[in-house]
C-alpha positions as CSV (number, residue, x, y, z in Angstrom):
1,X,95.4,60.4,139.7
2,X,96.9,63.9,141.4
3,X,97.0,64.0,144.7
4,X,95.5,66.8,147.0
5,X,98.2,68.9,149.0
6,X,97.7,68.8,152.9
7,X,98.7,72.3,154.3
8,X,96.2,75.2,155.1
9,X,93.6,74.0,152.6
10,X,93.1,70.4,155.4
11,X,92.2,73.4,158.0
12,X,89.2,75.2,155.8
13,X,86.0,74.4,157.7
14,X,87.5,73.6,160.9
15,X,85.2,75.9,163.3
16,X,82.1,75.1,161.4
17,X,83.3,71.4,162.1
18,X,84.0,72.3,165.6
19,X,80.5,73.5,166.1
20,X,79.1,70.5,164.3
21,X,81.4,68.1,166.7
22,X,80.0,69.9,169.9
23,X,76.7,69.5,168.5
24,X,76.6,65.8,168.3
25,X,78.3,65.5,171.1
26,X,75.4,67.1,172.7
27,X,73.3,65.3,170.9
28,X,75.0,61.8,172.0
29,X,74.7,62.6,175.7
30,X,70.9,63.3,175.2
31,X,70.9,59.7,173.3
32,X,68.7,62.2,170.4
33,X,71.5,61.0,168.0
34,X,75.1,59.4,166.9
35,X,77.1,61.1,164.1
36,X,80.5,60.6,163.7
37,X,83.4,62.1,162.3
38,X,85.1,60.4,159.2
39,X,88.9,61.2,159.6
40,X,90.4,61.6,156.0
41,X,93.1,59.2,156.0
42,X,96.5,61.4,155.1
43,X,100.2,60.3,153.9
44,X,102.4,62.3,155.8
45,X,105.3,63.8,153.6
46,X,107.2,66.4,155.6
47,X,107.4,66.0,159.6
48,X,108.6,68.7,162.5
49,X,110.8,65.4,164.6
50,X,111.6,68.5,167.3
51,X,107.6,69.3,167.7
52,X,106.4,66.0,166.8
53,X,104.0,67.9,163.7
54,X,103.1,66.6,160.6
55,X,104.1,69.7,158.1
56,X,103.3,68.5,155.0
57,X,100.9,65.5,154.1
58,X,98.9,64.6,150.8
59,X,95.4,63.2,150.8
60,X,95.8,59.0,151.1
61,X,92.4,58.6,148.7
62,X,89.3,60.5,148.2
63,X,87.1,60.6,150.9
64,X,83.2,60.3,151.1
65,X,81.4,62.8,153.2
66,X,82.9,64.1,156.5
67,X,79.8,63.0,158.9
68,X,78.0,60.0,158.8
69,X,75.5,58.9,161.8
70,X,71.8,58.3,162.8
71,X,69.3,60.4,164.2
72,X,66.7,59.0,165.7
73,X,66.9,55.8,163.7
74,X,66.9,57.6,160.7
75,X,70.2,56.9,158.9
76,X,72.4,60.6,157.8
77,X,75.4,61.1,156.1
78,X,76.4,64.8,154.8
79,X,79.4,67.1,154.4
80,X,80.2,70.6,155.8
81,X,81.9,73.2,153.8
82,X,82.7,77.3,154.5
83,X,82.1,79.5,152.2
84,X,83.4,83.1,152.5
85,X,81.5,84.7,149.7
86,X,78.0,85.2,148.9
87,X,79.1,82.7,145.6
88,X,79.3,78.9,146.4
89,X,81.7,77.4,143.7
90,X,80.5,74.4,142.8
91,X,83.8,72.7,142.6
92,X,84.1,72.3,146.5
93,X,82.0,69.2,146.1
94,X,83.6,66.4,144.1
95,X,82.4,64.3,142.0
96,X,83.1,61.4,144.4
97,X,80.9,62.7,147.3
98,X,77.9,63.4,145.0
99,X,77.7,59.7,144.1
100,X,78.7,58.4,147.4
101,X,75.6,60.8,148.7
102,X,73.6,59.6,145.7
103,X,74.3,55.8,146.5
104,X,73.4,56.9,150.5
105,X,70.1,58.1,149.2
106,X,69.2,55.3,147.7
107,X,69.7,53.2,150.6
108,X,67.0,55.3,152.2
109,X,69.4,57.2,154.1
110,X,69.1,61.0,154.2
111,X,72.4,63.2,152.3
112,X,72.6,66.8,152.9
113,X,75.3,69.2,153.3
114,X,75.3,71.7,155.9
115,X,77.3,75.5,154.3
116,X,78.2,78.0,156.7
117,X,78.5,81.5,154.8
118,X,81.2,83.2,157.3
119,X,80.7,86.9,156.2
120,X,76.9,86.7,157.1
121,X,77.4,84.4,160.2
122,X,74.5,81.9,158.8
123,X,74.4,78.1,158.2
124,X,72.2,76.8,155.5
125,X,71.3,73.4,155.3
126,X,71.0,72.1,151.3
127,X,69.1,68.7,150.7
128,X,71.1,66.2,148.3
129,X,68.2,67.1,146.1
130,X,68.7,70.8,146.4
131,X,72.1,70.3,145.8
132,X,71.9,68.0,143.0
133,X,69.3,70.8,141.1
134,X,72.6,73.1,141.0
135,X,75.0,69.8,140.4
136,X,73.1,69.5,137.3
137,X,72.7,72.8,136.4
138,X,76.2,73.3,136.2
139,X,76.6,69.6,134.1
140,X,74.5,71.3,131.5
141,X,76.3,74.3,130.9
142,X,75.5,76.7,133.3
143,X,77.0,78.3,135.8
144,X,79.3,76.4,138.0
145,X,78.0,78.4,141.3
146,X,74.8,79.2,143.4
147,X,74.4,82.3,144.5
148,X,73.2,83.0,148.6
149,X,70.4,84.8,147.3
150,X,69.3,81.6,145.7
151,X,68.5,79.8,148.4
152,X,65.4,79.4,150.4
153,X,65.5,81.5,153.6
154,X,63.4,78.6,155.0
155,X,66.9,76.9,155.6
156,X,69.2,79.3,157.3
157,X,69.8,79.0,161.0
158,X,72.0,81.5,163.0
């Protein structure tokens, strides 16, 4: 198994996850819900001893989605991903997450993932379902990608 290099690819996402962290925090205080982080466990492989900094660090194991919580006793799990095109390649969500979402599902939990397209300054939130109907386009030969203008308007928030 190859493991994933820890540089500037472990910082993509962070100020959509920094809105998503203030949000539930929010949301904690109002006691409307409880989502929590899931830290991706690193092995660090390089280290800065004068500034106390990890430099260089691989990925320990694959991890599931990066929030899991519940929302008003209804049970979420879903990931958040940037995208700085109008072109969502399909192979920022591994295989891994897509049947750890599945398995969620099925539980009667709710899977999602929440894609914030940075050149338009718009979120759009993508059902497991949604995302599955381009997960399996793709497994049958076509393209590997959604396009922005794909997606239903219904679901964009500013």
């Amino acid at each position: 198994m190859a493991e994933d290099k820890w540089n500037v690819k472990g910082l993509r996402g962070s100020v959509l996850e920094e809105l998503i962290n203030y949000t539930n925090e929010k949301y904690r205080q109002q006691k409307l819900a409880l989502v929590q982080k899931i830290p991706t466990s690193i092995k660090p492989v390089r280290f800065d001893k004068t500034k106390r900094h990890i430099t260089l660090a691989y990925f320990d194991q694959k991890s599931t989605v990066d929030y899991i919580g519940v929302v008003q006793g209804i049970p979420i799990c879903f990931d958040a991903k940037e995208c700085a095109k109008d072109i969502f390649p399909l192979q920022n969500i591994h295989e891994h997450q897509v049947e750890f979402m599945r398995q969620y599902e099925e539980q009667g939990g709710i899977s999602f993932l929440l894609i914030y397209f940075t050149s338009r300054h718009v979120c759009y939130y993508m059902s497991f379902q949604e995302m599955m109907k381009y997960w399996n386009r793709a497994k049958e030969g076509g393209v590997k990608h959604f396009k922005y203008e794909e997606l239903d308007i219904g679901f964009l928030f500013h």
